[in-house]
C-alpha positions in Angstrom: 0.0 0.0 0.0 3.1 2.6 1.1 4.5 1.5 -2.3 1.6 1.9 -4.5 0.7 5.9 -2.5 4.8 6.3 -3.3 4.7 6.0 -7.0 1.7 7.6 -7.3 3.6 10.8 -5.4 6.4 10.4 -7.7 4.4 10.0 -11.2 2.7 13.6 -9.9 5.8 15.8 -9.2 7.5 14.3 -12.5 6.8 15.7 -15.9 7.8 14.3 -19.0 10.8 15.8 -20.9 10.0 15.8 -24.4 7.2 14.2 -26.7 9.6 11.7 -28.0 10.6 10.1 -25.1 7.7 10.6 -22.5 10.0 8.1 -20.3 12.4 10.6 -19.5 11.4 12.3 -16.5 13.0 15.1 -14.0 11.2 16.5 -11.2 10.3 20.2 -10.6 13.2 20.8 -7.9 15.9 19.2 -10.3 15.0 21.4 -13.4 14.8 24.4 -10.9 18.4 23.1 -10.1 19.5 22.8 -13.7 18.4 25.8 -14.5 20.3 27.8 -11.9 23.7 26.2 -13.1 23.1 27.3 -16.2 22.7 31.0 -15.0 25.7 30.7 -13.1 27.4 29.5 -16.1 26.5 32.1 -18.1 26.5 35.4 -16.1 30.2 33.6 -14.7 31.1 33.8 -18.5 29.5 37.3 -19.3 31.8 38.6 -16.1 34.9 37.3 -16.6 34.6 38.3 -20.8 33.2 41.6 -19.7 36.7 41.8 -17.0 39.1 42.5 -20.2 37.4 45.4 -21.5 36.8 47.2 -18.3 37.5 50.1 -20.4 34.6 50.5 -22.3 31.6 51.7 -20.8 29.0 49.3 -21.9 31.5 46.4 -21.2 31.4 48.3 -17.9 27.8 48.1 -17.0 27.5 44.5 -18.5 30.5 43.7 -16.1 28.9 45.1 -12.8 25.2 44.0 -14.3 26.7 40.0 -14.9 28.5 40.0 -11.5 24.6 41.4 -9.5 23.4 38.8 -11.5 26.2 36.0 -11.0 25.6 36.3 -6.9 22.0 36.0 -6.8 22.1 32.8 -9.2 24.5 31.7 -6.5 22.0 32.4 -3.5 19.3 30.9 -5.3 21.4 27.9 -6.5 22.0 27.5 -2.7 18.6 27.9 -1.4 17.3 24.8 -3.5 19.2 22.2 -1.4 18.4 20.9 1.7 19.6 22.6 5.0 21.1 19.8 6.9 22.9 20.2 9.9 25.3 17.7 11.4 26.3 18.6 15.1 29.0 16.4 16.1 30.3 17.4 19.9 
Protein backbone atom coordinates (compact mmCIF):
# COMPACT_ATOMS: atom_id res chain seq x y z
CA UNK A 1 0.00 0.00 0.00
CA UNK A 2 3.15 2.60 1.13
CA UNK A 3 4.47 1.52 -2.33
CA UNK A 4 1.64 1.90 -4.52
CA UNK A 5 0.73 5.85 -2.45
CA UNK A 6 4.78 6.31 -3.31
CA UNK A 7 4.69 6.01 -6.97
CA UNK A 8 1.69 7.65 -7.26
CA UNK A 9 3.56 10.82 -5.36
CA UNK A 10 6.44 10.43 -7.65
CA UNK A 11 4.36 10.03 -11.19
CA UNK A 12 2.70 13.59 -9.92
CA UNK A 13 5.79 15.82 -9.18
CA UNK A 14 7.50 14.28 -12.54
CA UNK A 15 6.79 15.68 -15.94
CA UNK A 16 7.77 14.26 -18.99
CA UNK A 17 10.77 15.79 -20.94
CA UNK A 18 10.05 15.75 -24.45
CA UNK A 19 7.20 14.21 -26.73
CA UNK A 20 9.57 11.72 -28.00
CA UNK A 21 10.62 10.12 -25.09
CA UNK A 22 7.69 10.61 -22.49
CA UNK A 23 9.96 8.05 -20.31
CA UNK A 24 12.38 10.58 -19.53
CA UNK A 25 11.37 12.31 -16.54
CA UNK A 26 12.96 15.10 -13.98
CA UNK A 27 11.23 16.54 -11.18
CA UNK A 28 10.29 20.24 -10.58
CA UNK A 29 13.19 20.80 -7.88
CA UNK A 30 15.91 19.21 -10.34
CA UNK A 31 14.95 21.41 -13.41
CA UNK A 32 14.79 24.39 -10.89
CA UNK A 33 18.41 23.12 -10.09
CA UNK A 34 19.49 22.78 -13.66
CA UNK A 35 18.37 25.83 -14.49
CA UNK A 36 20.29 27.82 -11.87
CA UNK A 37 23.66 26.24 -13.08
CA UNK A 38 23.11 27.32 -16.17
CA UNK A 39 22.75 30.96 -15.05
CA UNK A 40 25.66 30.65 -13.10
CA UNK A 41 27.39 29.47 -16.13
CA UNK A 42 26.52 32.10 -18.15
CA UNK A 43 26.54 35.37 -16.06
CA UNK A 44 30.19 33.56 -14.65
CA UNK A 45 31.12 33.78 -18.51
CA UNK A 46 29.55 37.34 -19.32
CA UNK A 47 31.81 38.62 -16.12
CA UNK A 48 34.86 37.29 -16.57
CA UNK A 49 34.62 38.30 -20.77
CA UNK A 50 33.23 41.63 -19.72
CA UNK A 51 36.67 41.78 -16.98
CA UNK A 52 39.11 42.54 -20.21
CA UNK A 53 37.37 45.37 -21.51
CA UNK A 54 36.82 47.16 -18.26
CA UNK A 55 37.53 50.09 -20.38
CA UNK A 56 34.58 50.47 -22.33
CA UNK A 57 31.60 51.74 -20.79
CA UNK A 58 29.04 49.29 -21.92
CA UNK A 59 31.54 46.40 -21.22
CA UNK A 60 31.36 48.28 -17.87
CA UNK A 61 27.75 48.06 -16.95
CA UNK A 62 27.52 44.51 -18.48
CA UNK A 63 30.52 43.70 -16.12
CA UNK A 64 28.93 45.10 -12.77
CA UNK A 65 25.21 43.96 -14.26
CA UNK A 66 26.75 40.03 -14.86
CA UNK A 67 28.49 40.01 -11.50
CA UNK A 68 24.61 41.40 -9.46
CA UNK A 69 23.41 38.83 -11.49
CA UNK A 70 26.20 36.02 -10.99
CA UNK A 71 25.64 36.34 -6.89
CA UNK A 72 21.97 36.03 -6.76
CA UNK A 73 22.12 32.83 -9.20
CA UNK A 74 24.54 31.71 -6.50
CA UNK A 75 21.96 32.38 -3.50
CA UNK A 76 19.26 30.92 -5.25
CA UNK A 77 21.43 27.92 -6.50
CA UNK A 78 21.96 27.46 -2.67
CA UNK A 79 18.58 27.86 -1.43
CA UNK A 80 17.25 24.83 -3.46
CA UNK A 81 19.20 22.24 -1.40
CA UNK A 82 18.36 20.94 1.69
CA UNK A 83 19.56 22.56 5.01
CA UNK A 84 21.11 19.83 6.88
CA UNK A 85 22.87 20.18 9.95
CA UNK A 86 25.33 17.71 11.36
CA UNK A 87 26.27 18.64 15.12
CA UNK A 88 29.01 16.42 16.12
CA UNK A 89 30.32 17.37 19.93
Amino acid sequence: MKEKIATQKESQTSKPLGKRNPKITKSYMEMKREMAKIGMTTTLLLTSGSALFVKNRVAKAVHIGAGVALVGFCIWHASLYPKEHNKTN
